[in-house]
N, C-alpha and C positions, 0 to 999 in steps of 0.2 A: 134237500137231501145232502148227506157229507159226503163230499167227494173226497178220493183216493189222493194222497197225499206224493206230492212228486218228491223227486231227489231235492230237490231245494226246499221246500216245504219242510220236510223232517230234519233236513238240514240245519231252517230256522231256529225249528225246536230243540233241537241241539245247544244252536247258541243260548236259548235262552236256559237251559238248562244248566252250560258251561258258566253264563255270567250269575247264577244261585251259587255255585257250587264255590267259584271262585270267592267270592262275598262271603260266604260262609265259613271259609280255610284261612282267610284272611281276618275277620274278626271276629274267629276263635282265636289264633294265636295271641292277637293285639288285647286281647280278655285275660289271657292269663301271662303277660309282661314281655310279652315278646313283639315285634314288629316284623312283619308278614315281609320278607325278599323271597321271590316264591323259592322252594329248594333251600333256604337257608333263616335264621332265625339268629337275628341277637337282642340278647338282654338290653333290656328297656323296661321303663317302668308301664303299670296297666295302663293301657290306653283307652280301652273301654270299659267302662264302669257299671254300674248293678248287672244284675241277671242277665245272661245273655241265653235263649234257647234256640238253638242250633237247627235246621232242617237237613243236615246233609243223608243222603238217601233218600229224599220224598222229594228231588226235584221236578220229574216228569209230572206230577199231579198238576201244581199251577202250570207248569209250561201249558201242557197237553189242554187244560182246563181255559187257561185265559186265552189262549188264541182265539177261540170262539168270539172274545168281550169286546166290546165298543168301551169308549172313555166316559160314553152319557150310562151303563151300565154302573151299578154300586155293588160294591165287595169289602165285606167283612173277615176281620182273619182274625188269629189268636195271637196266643206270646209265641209262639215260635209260626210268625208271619213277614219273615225280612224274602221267602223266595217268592208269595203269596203278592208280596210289594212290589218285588221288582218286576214279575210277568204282568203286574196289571200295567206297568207304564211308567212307572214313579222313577225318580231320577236317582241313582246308585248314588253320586256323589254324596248328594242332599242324604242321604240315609246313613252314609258312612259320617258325615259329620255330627247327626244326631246321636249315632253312639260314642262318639267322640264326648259327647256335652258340648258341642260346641252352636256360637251363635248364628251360623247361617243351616243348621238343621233343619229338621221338617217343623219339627216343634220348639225352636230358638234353642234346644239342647235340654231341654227341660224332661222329656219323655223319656226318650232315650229309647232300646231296643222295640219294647213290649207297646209304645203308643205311636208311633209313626204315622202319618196318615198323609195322602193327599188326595184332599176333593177335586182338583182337576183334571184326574184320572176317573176317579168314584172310586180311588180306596177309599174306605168313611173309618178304616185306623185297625190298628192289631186290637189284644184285647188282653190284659194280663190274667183273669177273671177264664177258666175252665166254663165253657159253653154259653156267656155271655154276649158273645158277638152274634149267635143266634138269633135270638127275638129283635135283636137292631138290623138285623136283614131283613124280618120277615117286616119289620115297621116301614124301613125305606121300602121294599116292595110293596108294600099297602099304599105309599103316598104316590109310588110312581099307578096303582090301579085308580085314585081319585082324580090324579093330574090327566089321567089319561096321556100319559108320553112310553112313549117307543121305546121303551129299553126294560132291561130285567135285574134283578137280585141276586148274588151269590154270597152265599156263605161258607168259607173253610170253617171244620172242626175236627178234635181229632178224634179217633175212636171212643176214648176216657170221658169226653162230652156226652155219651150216648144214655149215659148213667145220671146224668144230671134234670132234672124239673124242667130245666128251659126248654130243650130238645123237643119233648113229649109238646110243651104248649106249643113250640113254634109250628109243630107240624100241624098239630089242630088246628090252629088257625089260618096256616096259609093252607091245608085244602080245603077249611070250610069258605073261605072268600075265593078259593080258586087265583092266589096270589102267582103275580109270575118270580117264580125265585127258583132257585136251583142250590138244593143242599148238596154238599161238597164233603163227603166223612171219609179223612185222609187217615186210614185204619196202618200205621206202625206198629201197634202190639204193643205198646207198652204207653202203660197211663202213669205221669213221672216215672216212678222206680218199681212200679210194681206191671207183672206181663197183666194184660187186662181180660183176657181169658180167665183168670183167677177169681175176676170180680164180676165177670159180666155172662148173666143168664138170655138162654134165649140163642134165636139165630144171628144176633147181629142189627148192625144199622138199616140195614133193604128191608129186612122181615118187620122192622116197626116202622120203616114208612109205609109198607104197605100196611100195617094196619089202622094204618087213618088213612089209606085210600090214595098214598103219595105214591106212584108209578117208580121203580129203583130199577137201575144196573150195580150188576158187579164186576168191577174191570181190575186185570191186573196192572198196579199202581207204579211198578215198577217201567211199564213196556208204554212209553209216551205218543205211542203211534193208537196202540187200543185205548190208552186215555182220550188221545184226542179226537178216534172214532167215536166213541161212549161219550164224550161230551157233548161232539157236535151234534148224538141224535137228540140228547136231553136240550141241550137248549135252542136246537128247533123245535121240538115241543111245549117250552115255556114262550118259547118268542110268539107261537102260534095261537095263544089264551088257551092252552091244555091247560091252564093248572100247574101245579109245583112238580118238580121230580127230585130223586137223590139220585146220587154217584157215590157207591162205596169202595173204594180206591183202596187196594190191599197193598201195603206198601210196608220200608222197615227204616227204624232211626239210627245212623249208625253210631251217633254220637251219644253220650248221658242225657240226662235231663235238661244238664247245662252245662257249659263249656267248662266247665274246670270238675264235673263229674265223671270222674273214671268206669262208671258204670261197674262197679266189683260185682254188681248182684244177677248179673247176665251172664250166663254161659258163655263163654269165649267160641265154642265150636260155632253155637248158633249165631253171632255175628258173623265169624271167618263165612259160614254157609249163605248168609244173607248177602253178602259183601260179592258173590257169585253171580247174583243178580243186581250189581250196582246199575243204574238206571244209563247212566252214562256209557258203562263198557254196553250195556243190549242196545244202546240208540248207534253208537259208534258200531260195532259189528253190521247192525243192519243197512247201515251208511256202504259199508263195506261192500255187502254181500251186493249192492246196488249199480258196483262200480264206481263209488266218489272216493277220488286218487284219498290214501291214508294222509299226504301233504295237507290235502284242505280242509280234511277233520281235523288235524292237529293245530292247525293256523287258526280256526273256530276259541279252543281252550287258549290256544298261546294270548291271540287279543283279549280275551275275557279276564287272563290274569295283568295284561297289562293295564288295564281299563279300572281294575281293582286295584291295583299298585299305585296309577295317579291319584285315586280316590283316597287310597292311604296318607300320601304323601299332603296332599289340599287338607285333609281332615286336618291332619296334626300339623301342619304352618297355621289354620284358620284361626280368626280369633272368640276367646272367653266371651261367653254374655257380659256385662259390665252391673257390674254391682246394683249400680241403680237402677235395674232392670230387673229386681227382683223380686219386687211385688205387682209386677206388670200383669194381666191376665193371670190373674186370682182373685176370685168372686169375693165382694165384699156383701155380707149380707144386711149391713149399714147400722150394728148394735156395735160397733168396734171392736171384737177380741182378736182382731187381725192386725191393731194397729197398737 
């Protein structure tokens, strides 16, 4: 049963929401040539290089969601998986170095935003590929049902995924095995540039899990205390050998596609209106209304930007992969056009 979460408890959640959030403001600006002093920005050259996709506003989902997770627990995420990352455990530095391109990265600097991964958590990696981290969850759920080991599946995706081929199989097949996994559809409204309303028939992500028999909640994505209620019933019922569940997490992006997109093709009212339920001012009010002094909420974000600010600073002193490390893990398939 989910217990009722204390002042410190949602507290946590808090933090962990502040330390996404902070990660996020920080390399967005470091993406488009600036270097993150929080409150302040000087000209500097990109510091983070390819596509960078932004989560700000969908932080409560992983917060609320990963609490539940153990480290023996595997989670799959998309391209815009850096808050997805950081609630499973992964170490901020290490990620801020990766989008750096630099060599003490997750992935020696080679990945960058969209592939980060650490298996000693059981992130098993972002995914640049629109609903492709789907079928590699429901695959690791299947090896944890042969292994017979104690732990479960999660998959983030975003609403835009729901439309795509994999979705449809992954479901089929984790409830025709009765796999323990737990689908995660973090619903923003918009699939890149376009609202996804526009393109998507039907009820939604819950109405086709249930019809392969997938058991769904719909939680407001924005309020990390009913994410974390809705989580915790769904994966006590996967931990339980129920079978699979989803979580349709109604949430909004407040940023473009990607960090240097201005988003022009969005209604300004409908952000400023969404921007009313930032997930952070309803976590912080409810902090409030509980009696925890405004001091200790602010002390939560004030460390989360300093904790990003080291990260920045470590990124950019660390050092370049070395040349001769350039063909290092890349598959040779041994007829030589690699060489």
């Amino acid at each position: 049963m989910v217990q009722a979460l204390s002042d410190q408890a949602l507290l946590n959640l808090y933090r962990t929401m502040c330390r996404i959030r902070a990660f996020e403001d920080a390399a967005g600006i470091a993406s488009q040539g600036g270097v993150a002093v929080f409150g302040q920005q000087s000209a500097d050259q990109v510091q983070v290089r390819g596509p960078l996709h932004l989560s700000t506003g969908q932080e409560a989902v992983p917060a609320g969601v990963c609490a539940h997770l153990r480290a023996t627990d595997y989670l799959t995420s998309t391209h815009r998986g850096h808050g997805h990352t950081i609630a499973k455990g992964a170490d901020l530095e290490r990620m801020m170095h990766e989008l750096f391109g630099k060599a003490s990265g997750y992935c020696g600097g080679r990945g960058g935003s969209m592939h980060i991964a650490d298996f000693s958590v059981g992130m098993l990696g972002a995914n640049g590929v629109v609903a492709a981290g789907i079928p590699i969850a429901v695959g690791a759920a299947h090896s944890l049902r042969i292994q017979r080991r104690a732990a479960i599946a999660v998959s983030f995706f975003g609403d835009g995924a729901i439309n795509r081929g994999p979705f449809a199989e992954s479901l089929n097949w984790a409830a025709a095995f009765r796999l323990p996994i737990l689908f995660v559809c973090e619903d923003n409204q918009w699939s890149a540039t376009t609202n996804t309303k526009a393109m998507s028939a039907g009820e939604g992500a819950a109405a086709r899990a249930a019809s392969h028999g997938v058991a769904a909640l719909t939680v407001d994505g924005n309020d990390v205390a009913a994410v974390h209620a809705a989580a915790g019933t769904l994966v006590d019922a996967v931990r339980s050998g129920d079978g699979p569940r989803l979580l349709h997490a109604k949430t909004y992006r407040f940023t473009g596609h990607v960090s240097v997109d201005p988003a022009a093709y969005r209604d300004p009212a409908e952000l400023a209106a969404a921007k009313l339920s930032d997930p952070l001012l309803v976590t912080n009010a409810q902090l409030e209304s509980r009696g925890v002094a405004g001091a200790a909420i602010a002390a939560v974000m004030a460390e989360a930007r300093a904790e990003v600010a080291a990260a920045l600073a470590s990124a950019s002193a660390a050092p370049w992969p070395l040349a001769s490390s350039a063909c290092e893990e890349v598959q040779d398939t041994g007829v030589g056009q690699w060489r």
